[in-house]
C-alpha positions in Angstrom: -15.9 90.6 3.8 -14.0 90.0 6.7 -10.0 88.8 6.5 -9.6 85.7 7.8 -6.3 84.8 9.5 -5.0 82.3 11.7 -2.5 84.7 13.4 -2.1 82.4 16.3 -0.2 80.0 14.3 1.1 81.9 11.7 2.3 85.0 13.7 2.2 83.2 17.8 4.1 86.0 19.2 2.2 89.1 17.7 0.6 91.4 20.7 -2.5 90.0 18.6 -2.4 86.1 19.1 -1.0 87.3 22.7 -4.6 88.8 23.1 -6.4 86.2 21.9 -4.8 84.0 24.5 -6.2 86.6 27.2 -9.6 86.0 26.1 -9.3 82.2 26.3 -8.2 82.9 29.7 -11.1 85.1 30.3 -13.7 82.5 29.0 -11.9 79.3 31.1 -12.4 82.1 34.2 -15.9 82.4 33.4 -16.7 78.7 33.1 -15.4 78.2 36.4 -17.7 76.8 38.6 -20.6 75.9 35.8 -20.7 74.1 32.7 -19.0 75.9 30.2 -18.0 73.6 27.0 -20.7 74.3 24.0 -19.7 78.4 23.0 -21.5 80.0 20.5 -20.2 83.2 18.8 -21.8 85.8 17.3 -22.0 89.2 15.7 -24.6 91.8 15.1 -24.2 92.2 11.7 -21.7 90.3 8.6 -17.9 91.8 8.7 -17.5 92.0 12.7 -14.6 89.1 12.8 -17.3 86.8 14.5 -15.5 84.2 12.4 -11.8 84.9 12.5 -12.4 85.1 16.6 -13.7 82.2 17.0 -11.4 80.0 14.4 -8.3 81.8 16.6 -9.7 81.3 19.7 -10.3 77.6 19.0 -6.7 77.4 17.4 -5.2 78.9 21.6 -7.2 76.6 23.2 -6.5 73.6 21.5 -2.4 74.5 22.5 -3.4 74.9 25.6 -3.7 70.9 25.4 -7.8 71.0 25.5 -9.4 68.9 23.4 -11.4 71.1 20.6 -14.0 70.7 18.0 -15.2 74.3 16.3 -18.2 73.7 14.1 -19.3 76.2 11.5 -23.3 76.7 12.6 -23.5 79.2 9.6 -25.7 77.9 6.8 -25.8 80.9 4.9 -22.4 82.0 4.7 -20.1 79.3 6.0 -16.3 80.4 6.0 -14.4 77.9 8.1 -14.1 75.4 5.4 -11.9 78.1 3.7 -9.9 78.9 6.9 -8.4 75.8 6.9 -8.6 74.5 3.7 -11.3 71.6 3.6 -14.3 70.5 2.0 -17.4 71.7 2.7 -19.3 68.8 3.7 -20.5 68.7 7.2 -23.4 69.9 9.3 -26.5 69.5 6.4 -24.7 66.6 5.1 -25.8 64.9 8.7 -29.1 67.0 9.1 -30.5 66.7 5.7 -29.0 62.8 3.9 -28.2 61.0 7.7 -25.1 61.2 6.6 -22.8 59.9 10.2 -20.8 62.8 12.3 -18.0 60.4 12.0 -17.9 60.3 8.2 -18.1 64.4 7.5 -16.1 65.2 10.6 -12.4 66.9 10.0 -10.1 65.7 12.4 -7.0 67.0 13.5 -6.7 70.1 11.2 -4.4 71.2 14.2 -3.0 68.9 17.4 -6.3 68.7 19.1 -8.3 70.8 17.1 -11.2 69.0 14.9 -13.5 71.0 12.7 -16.9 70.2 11.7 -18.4 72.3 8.6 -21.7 73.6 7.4 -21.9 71.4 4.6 -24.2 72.6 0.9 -25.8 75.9 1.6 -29.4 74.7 2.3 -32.8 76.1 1.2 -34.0 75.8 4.5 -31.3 76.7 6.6 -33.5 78.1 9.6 -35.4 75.2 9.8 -32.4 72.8 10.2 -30.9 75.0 13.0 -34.0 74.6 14.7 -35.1 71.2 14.2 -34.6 68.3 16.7 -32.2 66.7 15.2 -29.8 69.6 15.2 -30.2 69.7 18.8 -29.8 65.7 19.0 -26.1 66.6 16.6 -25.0 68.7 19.2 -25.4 66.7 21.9 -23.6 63.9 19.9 -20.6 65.6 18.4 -19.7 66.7 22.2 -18.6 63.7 23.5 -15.1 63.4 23.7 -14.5 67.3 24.2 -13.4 69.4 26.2 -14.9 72.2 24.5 -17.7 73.0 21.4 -17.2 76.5 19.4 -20.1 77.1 17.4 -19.4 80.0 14.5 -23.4 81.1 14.5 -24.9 83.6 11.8 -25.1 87.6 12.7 -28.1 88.2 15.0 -30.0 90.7 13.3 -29.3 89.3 10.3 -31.2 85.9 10.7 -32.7 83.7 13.6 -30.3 81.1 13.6 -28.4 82.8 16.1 -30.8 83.5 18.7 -32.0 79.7 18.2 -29.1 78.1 18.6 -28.0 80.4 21.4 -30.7 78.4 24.0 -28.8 75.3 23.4 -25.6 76.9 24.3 -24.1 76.8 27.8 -23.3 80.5 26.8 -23.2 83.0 24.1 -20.0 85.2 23.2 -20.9 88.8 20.7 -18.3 89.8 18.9 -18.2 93.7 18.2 -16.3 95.5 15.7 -15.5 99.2 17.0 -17.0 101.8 14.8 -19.0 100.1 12.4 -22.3 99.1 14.5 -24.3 101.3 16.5 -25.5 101.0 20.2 -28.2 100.5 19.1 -27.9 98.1 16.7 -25.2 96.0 19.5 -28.5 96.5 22.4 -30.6 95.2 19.8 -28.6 92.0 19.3 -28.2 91.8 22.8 -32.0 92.1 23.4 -32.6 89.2 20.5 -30.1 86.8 22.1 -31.9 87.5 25.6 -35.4 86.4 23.9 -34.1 83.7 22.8 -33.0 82.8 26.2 -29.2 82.9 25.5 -26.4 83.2 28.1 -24.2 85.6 27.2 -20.9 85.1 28.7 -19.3 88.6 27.3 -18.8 91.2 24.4 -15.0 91.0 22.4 -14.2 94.4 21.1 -12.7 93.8 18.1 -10.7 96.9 15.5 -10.2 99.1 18.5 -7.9 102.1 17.3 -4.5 101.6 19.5 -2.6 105.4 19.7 0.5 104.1 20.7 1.5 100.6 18.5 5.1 99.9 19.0 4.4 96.3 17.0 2.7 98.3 13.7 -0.8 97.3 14.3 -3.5 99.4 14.2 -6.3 97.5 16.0 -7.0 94.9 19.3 -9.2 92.8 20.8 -10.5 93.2 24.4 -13.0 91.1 26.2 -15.7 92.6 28.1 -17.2 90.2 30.5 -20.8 90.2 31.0 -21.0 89.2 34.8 -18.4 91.9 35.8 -20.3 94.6 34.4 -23.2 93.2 36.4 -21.1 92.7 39.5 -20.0 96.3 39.4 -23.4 97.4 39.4 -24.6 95.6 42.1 -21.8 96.5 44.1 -22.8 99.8 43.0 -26.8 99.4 44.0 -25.9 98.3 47.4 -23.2 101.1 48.2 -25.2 103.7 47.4 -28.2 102.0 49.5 -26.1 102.6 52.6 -25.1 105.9 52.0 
């Protein structure tokens, strides 16, 4: 089970909630010039911090003075209704009784930051994530926003991920150093890809630091997926004119 901490607020000047900052940077870089407001986040499998990421994340770009709403997409599992200390009643609650956004919808559990939860753990949770009318709650909740974090299942886990994914305007994968395999991180890659997914970039989280001045023992870095395809086609082409 992953630890779940809002370090941005509770520790804002750690080299930690400094990097998290970087990667909200990174991701308003990456939507520049396209849509970029509905971001789903991911893992390949449970325990990778998919879920203290995103809740962070949301947390440094609400200071930033955007206008946030982070909605836990994971049925199975849910955890942000413990983060911040609400009750879980949410997403199913809308999907499954007609119950309104308005009336399930958390606002303001930071300056503005609004949460939207999974609600009951459903029987049928694969079905509800794929379903029209999850797709016709997305495109509701949005309005007003500046930007919609989804907190989605692991990938090989289930297929919520890789459903839900398509209706994203991209697809972040949270990796935690040393406890997946290539492999297993290609094969997530290749599911989200299927699925028709954008995915925007990789953050490496519980990389081993030699040299900590501040005591900690891991980081997050963001790995953007268009640079790495830049630098290759930069690559192809040099080596064409040689």
């Amino acid at each position: 089970m992953e630890e779940i901490k809002l370090i941005v607020d509770n520790d804002p000047k750690s080299p930690i909630a400094e990097t998290y900052r970087s990667i909200r940077t990174n991701l308003q870089f990456a939507g520049a010039g396209r849509e970029l407001k509905y971001i789903c986040f991911t893992s390949s499998v449970p325990g990778e911090g998919k879920s203290t990421t995103i809740s962070n994340l949301a947390l440094t770009l609400a200071q930033d003075g955007k206008k946030v709403l982070l909605v836990d997409c994971d049925l199975r599992k849910p955890v942000q209704h413990k983060i911040f200390g609400v009750i879980n009643q949410g997403i199913t609650n809308c999907l499954a009784q007609d119950v309104p956004f308005a009336q399930v919808l958390h606002p303001e559990v930071f300056h503005n930051l609004d949460l939207l939860t999974s609600g009951p753990v459903p029987p049928n949770p694969s079905e509800l994530i794929g379903s029209e009318k999850m797709d016709q709650l997305l495109q509701q909740i949005g309005e007003g926003y500046d930007y919609v974090l989804l907190d989605l299942p692991p990938v090989l886990a289930v297929t919520d991920a890789a459903l839900l994914g398509n209706l994203a305007d991209g697809v972040v994968l949270v990796v935690y150093s040393g406890m997946v395999t290539p492999e297993e991180v290609q094969e997530a890659k290749k599911r989200l890809q299927a699925g028709k997914a954008n995915i925007l970039g990789v953050v490496l989280n519980g990389v081993p630091r030699k040299h900590s001045g501040y005591g900690y023992g891991y980081g997050y870095y963001y790995y953007d997926y268009y640079d790495e395809n830049h630098v290759k086609h930069t690559k192809k082409k040099a080596k064409s004119k040689e």
